[in-house]
C-alpha positions in Angstrom: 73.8 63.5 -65.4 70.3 63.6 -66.0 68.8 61.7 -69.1 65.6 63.4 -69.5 64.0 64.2 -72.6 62.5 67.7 -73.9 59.0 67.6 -75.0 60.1 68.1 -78.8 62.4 65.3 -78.5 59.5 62.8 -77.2 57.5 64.1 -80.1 59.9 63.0 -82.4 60.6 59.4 -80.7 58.8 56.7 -83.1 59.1 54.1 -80.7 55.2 52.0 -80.2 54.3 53.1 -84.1 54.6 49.5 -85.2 52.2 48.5 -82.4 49.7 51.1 -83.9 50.2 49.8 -87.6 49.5 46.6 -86.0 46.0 47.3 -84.5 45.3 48.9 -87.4 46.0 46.4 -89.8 44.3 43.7 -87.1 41.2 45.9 -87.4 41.3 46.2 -91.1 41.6 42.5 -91.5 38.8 41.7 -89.0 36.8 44.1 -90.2 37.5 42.6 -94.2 36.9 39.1 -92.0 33.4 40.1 -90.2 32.5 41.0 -93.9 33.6 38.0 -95.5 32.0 35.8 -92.8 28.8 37.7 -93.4 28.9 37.5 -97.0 29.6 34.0 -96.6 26.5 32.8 -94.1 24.0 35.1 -96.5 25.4 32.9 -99.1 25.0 29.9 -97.0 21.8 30.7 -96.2 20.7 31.1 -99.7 22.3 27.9 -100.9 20.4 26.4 -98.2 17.1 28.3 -99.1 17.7 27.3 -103.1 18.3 23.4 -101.7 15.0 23.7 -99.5 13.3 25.0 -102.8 15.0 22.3 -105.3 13.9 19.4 -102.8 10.2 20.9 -102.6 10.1 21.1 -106.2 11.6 17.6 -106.5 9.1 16.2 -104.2 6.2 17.8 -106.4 7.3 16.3 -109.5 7.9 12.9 -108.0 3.9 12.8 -106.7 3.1 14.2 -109.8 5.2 11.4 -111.8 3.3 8.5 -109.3 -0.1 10.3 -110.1 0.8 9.9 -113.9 1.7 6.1 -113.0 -1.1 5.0 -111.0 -3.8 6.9 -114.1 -2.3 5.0 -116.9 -3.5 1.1 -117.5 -6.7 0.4 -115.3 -6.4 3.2 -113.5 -7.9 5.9 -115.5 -10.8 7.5 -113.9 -13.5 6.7 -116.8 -16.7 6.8 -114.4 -18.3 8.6 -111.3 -17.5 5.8 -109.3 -13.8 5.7 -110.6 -13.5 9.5 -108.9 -10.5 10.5 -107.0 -10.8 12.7 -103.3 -10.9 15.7 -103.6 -7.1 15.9 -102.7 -4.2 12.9 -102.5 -1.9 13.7 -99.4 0.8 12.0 -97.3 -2.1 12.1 -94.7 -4.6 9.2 -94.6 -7.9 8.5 -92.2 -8.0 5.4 -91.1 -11.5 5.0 -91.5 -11.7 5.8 -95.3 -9.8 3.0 -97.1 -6.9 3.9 -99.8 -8.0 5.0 -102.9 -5.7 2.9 -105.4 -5.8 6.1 -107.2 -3.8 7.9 -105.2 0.1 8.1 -104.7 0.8 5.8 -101.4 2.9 8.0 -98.6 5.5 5.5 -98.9 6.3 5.8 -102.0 7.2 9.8 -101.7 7.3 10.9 -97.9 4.9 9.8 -95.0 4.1 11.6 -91.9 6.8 10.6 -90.1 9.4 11.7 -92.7 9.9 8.1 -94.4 9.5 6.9 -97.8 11.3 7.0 -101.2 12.2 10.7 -100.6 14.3 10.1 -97.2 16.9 13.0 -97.9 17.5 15.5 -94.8 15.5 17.8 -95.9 12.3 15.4 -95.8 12.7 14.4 -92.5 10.8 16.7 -91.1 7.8 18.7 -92.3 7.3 17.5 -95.7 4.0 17.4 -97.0 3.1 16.3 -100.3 -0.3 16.6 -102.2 -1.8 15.7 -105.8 -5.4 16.9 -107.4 -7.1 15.0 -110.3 -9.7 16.6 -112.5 -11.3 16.6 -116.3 -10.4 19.1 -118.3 -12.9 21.6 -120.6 -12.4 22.3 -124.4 -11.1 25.8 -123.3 -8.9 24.7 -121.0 -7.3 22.2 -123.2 -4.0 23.5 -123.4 -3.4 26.1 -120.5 -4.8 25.3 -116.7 -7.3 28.1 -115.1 -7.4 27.2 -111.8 -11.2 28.8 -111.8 -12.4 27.1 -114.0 -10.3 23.5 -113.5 -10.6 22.9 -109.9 -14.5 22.7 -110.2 -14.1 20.2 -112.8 -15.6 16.8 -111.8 -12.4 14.3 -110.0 -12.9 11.7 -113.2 -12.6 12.1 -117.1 -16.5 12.7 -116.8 -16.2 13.9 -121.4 -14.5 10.7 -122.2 -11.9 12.3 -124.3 -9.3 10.8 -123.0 -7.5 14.1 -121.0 -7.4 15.1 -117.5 -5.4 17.5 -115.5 -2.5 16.8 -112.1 -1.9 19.3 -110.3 1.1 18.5 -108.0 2.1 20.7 -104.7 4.8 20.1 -102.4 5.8 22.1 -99.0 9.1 22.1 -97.2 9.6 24.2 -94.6 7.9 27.3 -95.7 9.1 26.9 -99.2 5.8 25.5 -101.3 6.2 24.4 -105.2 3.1 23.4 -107.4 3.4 22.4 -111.0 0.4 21.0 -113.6 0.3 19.0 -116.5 -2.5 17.8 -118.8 -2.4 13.8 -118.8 -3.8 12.0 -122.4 -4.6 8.3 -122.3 -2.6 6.6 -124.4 -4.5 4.1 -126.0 -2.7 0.9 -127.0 -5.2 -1.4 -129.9 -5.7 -5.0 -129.2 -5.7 -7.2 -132.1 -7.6 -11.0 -132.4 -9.4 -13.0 -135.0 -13.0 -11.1 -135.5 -16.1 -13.8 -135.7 -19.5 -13.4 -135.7 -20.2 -15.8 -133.1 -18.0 -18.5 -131.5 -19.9 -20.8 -129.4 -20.3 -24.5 -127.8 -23.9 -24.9 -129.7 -26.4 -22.4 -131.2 -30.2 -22.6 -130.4 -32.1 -19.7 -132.2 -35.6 -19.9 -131.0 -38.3 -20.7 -133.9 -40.9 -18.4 -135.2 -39.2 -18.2 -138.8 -37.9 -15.5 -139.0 -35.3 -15.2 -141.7 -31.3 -14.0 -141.5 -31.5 -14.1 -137.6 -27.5 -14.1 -138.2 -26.2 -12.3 -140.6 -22.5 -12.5 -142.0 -20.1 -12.7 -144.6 -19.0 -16.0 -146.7 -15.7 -15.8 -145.3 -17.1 -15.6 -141.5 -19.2 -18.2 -140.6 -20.1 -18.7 -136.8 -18.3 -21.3 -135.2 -19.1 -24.0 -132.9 -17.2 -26.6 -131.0 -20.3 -29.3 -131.2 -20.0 -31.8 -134.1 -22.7 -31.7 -135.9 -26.1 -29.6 -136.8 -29.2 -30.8 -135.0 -30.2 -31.2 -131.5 -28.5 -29.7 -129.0 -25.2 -28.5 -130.8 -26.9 -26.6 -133.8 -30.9 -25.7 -133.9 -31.8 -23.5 -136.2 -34.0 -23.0 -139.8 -31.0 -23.3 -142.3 -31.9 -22.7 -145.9 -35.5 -22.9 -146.6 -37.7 -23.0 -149.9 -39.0 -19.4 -149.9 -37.4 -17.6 -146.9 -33.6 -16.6 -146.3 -32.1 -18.9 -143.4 -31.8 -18.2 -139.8 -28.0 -17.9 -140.3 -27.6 -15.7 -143.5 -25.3 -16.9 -145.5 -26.0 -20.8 -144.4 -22.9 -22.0 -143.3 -21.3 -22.9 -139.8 -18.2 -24.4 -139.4 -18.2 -27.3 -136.8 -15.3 -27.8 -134.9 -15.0 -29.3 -131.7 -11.0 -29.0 -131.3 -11.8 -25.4 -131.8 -9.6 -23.6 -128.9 -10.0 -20.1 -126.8 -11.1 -17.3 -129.2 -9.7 -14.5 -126.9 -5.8 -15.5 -126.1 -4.6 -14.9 -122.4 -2.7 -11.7 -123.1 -5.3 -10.3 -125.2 -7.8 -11.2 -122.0 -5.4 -10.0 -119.8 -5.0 -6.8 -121.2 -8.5 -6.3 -121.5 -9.3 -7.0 -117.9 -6.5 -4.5 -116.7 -8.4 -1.9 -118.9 -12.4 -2.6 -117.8 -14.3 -1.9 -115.3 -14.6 -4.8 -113.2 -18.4 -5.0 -111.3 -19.2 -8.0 -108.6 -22.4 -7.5 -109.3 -24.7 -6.8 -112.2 -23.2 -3.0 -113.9 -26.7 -0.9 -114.7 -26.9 0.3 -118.1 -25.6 3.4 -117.5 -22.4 1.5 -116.4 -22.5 -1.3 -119.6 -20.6 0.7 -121.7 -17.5 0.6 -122.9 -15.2 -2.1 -121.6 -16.9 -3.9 -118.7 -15.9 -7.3 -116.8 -18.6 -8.8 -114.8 -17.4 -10.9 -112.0 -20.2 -12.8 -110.7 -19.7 -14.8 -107.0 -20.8 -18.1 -108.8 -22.2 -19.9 -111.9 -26.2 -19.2 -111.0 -26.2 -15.1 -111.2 -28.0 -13.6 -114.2 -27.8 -10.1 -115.6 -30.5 -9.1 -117.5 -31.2 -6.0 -119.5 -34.9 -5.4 -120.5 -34.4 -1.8 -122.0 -34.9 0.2 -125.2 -30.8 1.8 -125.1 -28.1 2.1 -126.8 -25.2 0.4 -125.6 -22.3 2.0 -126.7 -21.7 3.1 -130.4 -20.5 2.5 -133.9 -17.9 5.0 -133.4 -16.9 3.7 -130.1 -17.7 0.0 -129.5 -17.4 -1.7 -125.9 -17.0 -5.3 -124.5 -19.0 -7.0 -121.5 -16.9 -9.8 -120.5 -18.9 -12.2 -118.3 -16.7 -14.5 -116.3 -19.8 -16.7 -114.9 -23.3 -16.7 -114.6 -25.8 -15.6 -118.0 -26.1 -12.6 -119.7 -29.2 -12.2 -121.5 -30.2 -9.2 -123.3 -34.5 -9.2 -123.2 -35.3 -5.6 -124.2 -35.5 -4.2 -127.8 -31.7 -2.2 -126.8 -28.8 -2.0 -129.4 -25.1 -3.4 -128.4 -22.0 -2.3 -130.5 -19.3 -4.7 -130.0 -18.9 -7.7 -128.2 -20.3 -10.4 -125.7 -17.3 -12.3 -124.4 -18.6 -15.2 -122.1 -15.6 -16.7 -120.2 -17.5 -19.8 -119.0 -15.5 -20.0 -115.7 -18.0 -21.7 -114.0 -17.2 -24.6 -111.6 -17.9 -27.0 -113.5 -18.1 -25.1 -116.8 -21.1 -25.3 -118.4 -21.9 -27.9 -121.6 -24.4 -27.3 -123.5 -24.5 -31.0 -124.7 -25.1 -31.7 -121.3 -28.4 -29.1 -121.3 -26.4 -26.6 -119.4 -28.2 -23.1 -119.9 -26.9 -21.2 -122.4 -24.1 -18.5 -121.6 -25.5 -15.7 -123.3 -28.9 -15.2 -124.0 -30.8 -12.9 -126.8 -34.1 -12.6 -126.4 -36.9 -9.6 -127.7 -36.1 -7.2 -130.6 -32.4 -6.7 -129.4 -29.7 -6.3 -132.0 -26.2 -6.9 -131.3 -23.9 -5.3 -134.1 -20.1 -7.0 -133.9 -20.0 -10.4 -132.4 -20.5 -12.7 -129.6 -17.9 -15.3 -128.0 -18.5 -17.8 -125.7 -15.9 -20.1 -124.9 -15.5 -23.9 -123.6 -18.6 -25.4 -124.4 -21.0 -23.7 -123.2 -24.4 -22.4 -125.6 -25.7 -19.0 -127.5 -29.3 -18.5 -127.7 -30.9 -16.2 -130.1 -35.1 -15.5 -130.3 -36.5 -15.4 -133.6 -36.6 -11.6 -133.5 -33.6 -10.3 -132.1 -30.6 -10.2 -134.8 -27.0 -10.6 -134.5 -25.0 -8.5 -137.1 -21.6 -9.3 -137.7 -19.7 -5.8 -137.8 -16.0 -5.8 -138.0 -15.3 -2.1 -137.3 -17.3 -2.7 -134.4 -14.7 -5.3 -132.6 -11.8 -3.2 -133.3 -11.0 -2.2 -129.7 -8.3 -0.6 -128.0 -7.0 -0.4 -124.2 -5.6 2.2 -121.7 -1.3 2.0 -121.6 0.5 4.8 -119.8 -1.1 8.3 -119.3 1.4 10.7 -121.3 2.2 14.2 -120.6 1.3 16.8 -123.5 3.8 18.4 -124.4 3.6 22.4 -123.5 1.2 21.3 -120.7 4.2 21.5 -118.1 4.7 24.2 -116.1 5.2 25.5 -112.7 3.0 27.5 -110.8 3.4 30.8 -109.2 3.7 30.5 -105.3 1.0 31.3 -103.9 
């Protein structure tokens, strides 16, 4: 018997639907898979895009942080010669030294992909660069790139603000940020005196109050006693004021260091150190002269003003003389450091340290320690001015606040 089946009855055989419901349901779920795998490696790919950007931006403010660092202390840009390149990068020429100014490689990411950054995203193509310039009245507050990248590389207005900007590249993913840095300036404190010396010699020719102070500030000197080689000068005479107005010095040879070592110290992190004589235009504010040996002089013959009431200065002398021979004004004070080898005595008819010759006047003070001698002519004058020894040096260079801000990519 045959066991054939009519064409209606093979249309109504369900046998092999389960094997359709099962490709179907293996092509719904790939399909929902392919879009789930997809959705996940955009996502990927933007987490890894965001990371890229996070670690560029990172990178940025870590120069810009080390830029801040190396500004603050001795490091602030006060003169022409103090002027950063015209960009910091993680690229150096060998044949142009390192500017201390600028961030070192190593301490965000070098060439080869090193340094204090050394995630995996900095291991290759990282570049890292930081710009320095002064800012302008207007641009005080908010950074015009037209106007603030012509500004000069140093604080060339000496008020004490200057501009970072900060860029950092990884990849193709580029962040820049600015800030406007303020020097912080940290005052110094030590006993003010119109002159502390080894002797006094104020060259004759009668004139009268050659040095004049208060009763309560007498120069002091570390010779005995007046006469000779420890103390010449006119004191009171019959029908003139004396040479040292009011007359009294106060002779003490036990008499110590005027300047202590961390008050020095502080104040040679926060000069301007010269190995050679500064010019005039560079004798301003807080200057260290570091002379090769005891027989160098620097001498200033001219008519200028050395600083101001409103802003005093200091010319530290380690060896050598500095004489003032002009008719010039100084506002502050001559520290002599008398580091000579030996150190000079002026009971032994050493040269005088510091030297005042012509019409100069010198309003604050002068202190020359160890032994060593002042001289004074006739017609020069030393003033004793308090407010003008009141002096301050540079700490950390500070953000302002509402300075920060980031950049659009460019």
């Amino acid at each position: 018997m045959s066991t054939s089946r009519t064409y209606p009855q093979r249309l109504g055989d369900e046998r092999g639907s389960a094997l359709v419901i099962a490709m179907i349901a293996m092509s719904l779920m790939l399909m929902l898979g392919l879009a789930t795998l997809a959705m996940t490696d955009t996502q990927t790919r933007q987490s890894g895009i965001e990371r890229v950007r996070e670690s560029s931006f990172n990178l940025a403010e870590g120069a810009l942080q080390q830029q801040s660092f190396l500004l603050g202390g001795k490091g602030w840009p006060k003169l022409a010669t103090d002027a950063l390149p015209t960009e910091c990068t993680l690229s150096s020429d060998p044949a142009v030294p390192t500017n201390v100014r600028c961030p070192t490689p190593s301490s965000l990411v070098t060439a080869a992909g090193t340094g204090a950054f050394d995630e995996h995203d900095y291991k290759t193509g990282a570049a890292w660069n930081t710009r320095v310039r002064d800012n302008t009245a207007a641009n005080n507050q908010v950074y015009d790139a037209a106007t603030v990248e012509a500004r000069p590389r140093y604080d060339q207005n000496a008020d004490g603000f200057i501009w970072v900007r900060s860029s950092a590249t990884i990849g193709t993913k580029k962040r820049t940020i600015v800030a406007l840095l303020k020097r912080d300036p940290i005052p110094i404190f030590f006993p003010k005196a119109v002159l502390v010396a080894g002797a006094l010699e104020v060259g004759q020719g009668g004139q009268p109050r050659v040095i004049t102070t208060d009763a309560t500030t007498p120069p002091v000197l570390r010779c005995p006693a007046y006469g000779g080689q420890c103390a010449d000068y006119e004191p009171a005479r019959a029908k003139k004021d004396p040479q040292v107005f009011p007359d009294s010095v106060d002779y003490n040879p036990s008499y110590g260091n005027r300047v202590s070592d961390s008050t020095l110290q502080q104040l040679l992190d926060s000069g301007t150190t010269y190995t050679g004589c500064p010019s005039e235009a560079q004798a301003q504010g807080i200057v260290v002269i570091d002379l090769p040996n005891d027989a160098g002089v620097c001498k200033y013959t001219s008519n200028g003003v050395f600083n101001s009431a409103t802003s005093p200065g200091i010319i530290i002398m380690k060896r050598g003389t500095l004489e003032f021979a002009g008719t010039a004004q100084f506002y502050g004070m001559l520290l002599h450091l008398n580091l000579g080898t030996p150190p000079r005595n002026a009971l032994n008819g050493d040269p005088d340290c510091i030297q005042i010759t012509g019409t100069n006047n010198i309003y604050g003070g002068i202190v020359i320690e160890g032994q060593c001698g002042a001289y004074i002519q006739g017609n020069a004058r030393l003033t004793f001015s308090p407010n003008n020894l009141n002096f301050s040096v540079t700490g950390v260079a500070g953000l302002v606040q509402n300075t920060w801000r980031e950049l659009p990519a460019s």
